[in-house]
C-alpha positions in Angstrom: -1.0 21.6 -11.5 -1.3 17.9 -10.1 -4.5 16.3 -9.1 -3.6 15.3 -6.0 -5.4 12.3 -3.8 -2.8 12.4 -0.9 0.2 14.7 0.6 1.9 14.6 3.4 3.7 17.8 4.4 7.4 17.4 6.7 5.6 14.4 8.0 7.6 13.5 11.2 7.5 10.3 13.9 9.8 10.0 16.7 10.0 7.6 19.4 11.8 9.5 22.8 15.0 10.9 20.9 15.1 8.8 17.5 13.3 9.9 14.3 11.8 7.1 13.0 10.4 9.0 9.8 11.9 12.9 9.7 10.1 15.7 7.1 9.0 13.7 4.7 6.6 15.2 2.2 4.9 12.6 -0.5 2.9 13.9 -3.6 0.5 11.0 -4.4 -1.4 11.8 -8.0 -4.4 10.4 -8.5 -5.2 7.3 -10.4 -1.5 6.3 -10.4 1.0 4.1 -8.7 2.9 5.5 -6.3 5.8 3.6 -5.3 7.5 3.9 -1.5 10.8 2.4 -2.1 13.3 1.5 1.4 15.7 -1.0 2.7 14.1 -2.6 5.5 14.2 -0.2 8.3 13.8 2.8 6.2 10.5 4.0 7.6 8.1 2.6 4.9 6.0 1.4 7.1 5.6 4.0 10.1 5.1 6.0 7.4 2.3 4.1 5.8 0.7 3.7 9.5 0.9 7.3 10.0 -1.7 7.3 7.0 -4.0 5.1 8.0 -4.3 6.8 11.7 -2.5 3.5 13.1 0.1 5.4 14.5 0.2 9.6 15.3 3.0 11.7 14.1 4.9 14.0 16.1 4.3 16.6 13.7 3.7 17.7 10.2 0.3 17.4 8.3 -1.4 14.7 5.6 -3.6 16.1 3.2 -6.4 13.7 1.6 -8.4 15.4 -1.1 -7.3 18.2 -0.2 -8.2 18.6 3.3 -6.5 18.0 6.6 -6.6 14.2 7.2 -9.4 13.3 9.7 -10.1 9.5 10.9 -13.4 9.9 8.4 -11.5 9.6 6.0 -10.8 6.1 6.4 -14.1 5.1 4.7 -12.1 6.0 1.4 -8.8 4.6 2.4 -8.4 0.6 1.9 -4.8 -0.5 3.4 -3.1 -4.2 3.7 -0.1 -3.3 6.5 1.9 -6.4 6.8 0.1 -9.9 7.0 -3.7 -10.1 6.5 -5.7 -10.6 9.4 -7.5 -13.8 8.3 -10.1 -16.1 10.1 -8.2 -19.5 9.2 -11.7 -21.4 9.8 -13.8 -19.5 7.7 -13.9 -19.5 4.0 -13.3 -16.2 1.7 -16.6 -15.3 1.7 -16.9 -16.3 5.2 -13.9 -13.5 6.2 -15.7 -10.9 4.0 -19.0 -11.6 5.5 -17.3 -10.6 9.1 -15.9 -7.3 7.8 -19.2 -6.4 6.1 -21.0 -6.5 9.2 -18.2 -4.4 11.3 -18.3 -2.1 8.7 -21.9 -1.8 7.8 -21.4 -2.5 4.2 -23.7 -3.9 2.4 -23.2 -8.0 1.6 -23.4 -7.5 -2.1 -19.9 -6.1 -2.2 -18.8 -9.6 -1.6 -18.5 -11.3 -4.9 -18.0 -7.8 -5.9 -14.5 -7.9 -4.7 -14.2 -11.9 -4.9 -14.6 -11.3 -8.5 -12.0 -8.4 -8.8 -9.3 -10.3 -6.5 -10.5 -14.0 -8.8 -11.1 -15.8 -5.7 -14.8 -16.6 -6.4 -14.2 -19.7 -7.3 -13.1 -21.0 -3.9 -16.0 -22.3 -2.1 -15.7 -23.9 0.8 -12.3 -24.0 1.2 -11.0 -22.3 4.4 -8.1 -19.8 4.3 -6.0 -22.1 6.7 -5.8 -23.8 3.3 -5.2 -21.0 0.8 -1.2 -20.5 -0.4 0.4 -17.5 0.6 -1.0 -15.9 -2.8 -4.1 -16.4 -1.9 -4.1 -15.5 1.3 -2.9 -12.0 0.3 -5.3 -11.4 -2.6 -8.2 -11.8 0.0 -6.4 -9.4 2.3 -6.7 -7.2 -0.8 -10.5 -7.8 -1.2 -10.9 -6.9 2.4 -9.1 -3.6 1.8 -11.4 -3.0 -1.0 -14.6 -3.7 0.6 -14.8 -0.4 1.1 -14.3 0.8 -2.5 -12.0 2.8 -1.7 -10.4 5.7 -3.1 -7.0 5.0 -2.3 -5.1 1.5 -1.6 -2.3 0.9 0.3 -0.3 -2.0 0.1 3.0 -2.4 2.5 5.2 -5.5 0.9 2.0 -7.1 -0.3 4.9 -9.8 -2.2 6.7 -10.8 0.9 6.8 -14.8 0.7 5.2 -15.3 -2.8 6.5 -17.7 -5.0 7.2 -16.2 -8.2 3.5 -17.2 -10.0 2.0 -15.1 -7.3 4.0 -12.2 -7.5 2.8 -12.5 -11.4 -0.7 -12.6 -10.4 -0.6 -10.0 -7.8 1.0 -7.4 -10.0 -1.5 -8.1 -12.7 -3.9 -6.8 -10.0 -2.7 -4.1 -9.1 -1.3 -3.0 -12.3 -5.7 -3.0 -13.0 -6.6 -0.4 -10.3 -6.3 3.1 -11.5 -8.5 2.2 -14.4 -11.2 1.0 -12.1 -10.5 4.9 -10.2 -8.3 3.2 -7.1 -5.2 5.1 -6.7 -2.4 2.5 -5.3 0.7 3.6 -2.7 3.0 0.1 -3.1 5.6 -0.3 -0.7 8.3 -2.6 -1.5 12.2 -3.5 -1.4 11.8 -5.8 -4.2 12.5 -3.2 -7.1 12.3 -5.7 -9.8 8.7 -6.1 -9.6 7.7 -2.5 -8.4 9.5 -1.2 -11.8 7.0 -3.1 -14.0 3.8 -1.2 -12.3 4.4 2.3 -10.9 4.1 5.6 -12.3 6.2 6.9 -9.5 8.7 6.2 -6.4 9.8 8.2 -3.5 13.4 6.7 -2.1 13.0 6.4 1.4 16.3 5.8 3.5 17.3 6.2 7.2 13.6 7.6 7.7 14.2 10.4 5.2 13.0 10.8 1.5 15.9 10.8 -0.8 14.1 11.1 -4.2 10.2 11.4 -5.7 9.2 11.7 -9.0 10.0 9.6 -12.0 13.4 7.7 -12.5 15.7 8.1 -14.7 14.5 6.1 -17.6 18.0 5.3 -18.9 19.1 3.3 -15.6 17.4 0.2 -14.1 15.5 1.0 -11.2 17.9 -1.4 -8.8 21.2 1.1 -9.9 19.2 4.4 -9.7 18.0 3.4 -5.9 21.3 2.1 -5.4 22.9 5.2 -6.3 20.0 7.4 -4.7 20.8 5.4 -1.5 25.1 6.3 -1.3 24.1 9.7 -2.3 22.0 10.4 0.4 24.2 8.1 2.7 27.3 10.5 2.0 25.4 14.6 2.7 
């Protein structure tokens, strides 16, 4: 039986008539990477919102743990959804230090996560300054702040150069051994192929395929494939 840190049961969003997201039902194991695979538009990320409470679906049910999700439960959920929200003035520890004190955490978690994310070293620099990389490797220490169970991650290489996609997927290729499941959302399959454990194909707001690939085709032909299939029922 899988040990499972998140499920989402026929999980539905609709906006008036259209179904942005329609019965989809993940199986996130723990201590893995889960990757949510999509062209853009699929529903990736109403989906991801749905499980961090930033948006409500119209119907269907997400299990954390276990248990029906419940908006306590974001105190084990870290998420980066599209671009950090960074104070350009302030230095990394500086943005840290402002989430510690919304969150009541306590300040030594700080270099804690500077450490993890290798931005320690940055003094006095402000993030105004930092490349893209870095910007989104403190997003990531923000999400982690809480030390959280599980980390979600919607297109966390969009704009990265390709030294920081290297950098960025050495990260979060370190998480489950530290006990942080990962969901990665991306439609650059290139780089979700050399991390995750496991994909769901999401496409036209419905999930085509979960579970492991098939290990004798690249991962760009089986989504392609997976895609016209699911384009032609």
């Amino acid at each position: 039986m899988k040990d499972l840190i998140l499920e989402t049961r026929n999980l539905t969003k609709c906006y008036g008539q259209q179904q942005a997201v329609s019965d989809i039902s993940l199986q996130i194991e723990r201590n893995s990477i889960y990757g949510l695979l999509g062209p853009n538009g699929a529903g990736k990320s109403t989906t991801l919102k749905m499980l961090v409470g930033l948006l409500n679906p119209t119907s269907g049910q997400i299990l954390f743990d276990g248990e029906p999700w419940k908006r306590e439960y974001l105190s084990e959920i870290g998420s980066l959804i599209e671009a950090p929200a960074l104070y350009g003035n302030l230095t990394a520890e500086e943005n840290l230090m402002v989430y510690t004190k919304l969150l009541a955490i306590p300040q030594t978690r700080i270099l804690e996560v500077l450490d993890i994310v290798d931005l320690k070293d940055t003094g006095k620099k402000r993030a105004s300054q930092f490349s893209m990389g870095m910007k989104q490797r403190l997003g990531i220490a923000i999400a982690l702040l809480n030390n959280p169970k599980l980390l979600i991650l919607d297109e966390p290489t969009n704009g990265l150069d390709p030294f920081g996609i290297q950098e960025l997927r050495e990260l979060i290729s370190s998480f489950p051994k530290k006990g942080i499941t990962v969901i990665l959302s991306s439609h650059i399959l290139s780089e979700v192929a050399q991390v995750v454990d496991e994909i769901g194909i999401i496409s036209c707001g419905k999930l085509l395929f979960q579970g492991v690939p098939d290990s004798n085709e690249n991962l760009e032909q089986f989504f392609t494939n997976i895609i016209i299939q699911g384009g032609s029922r």
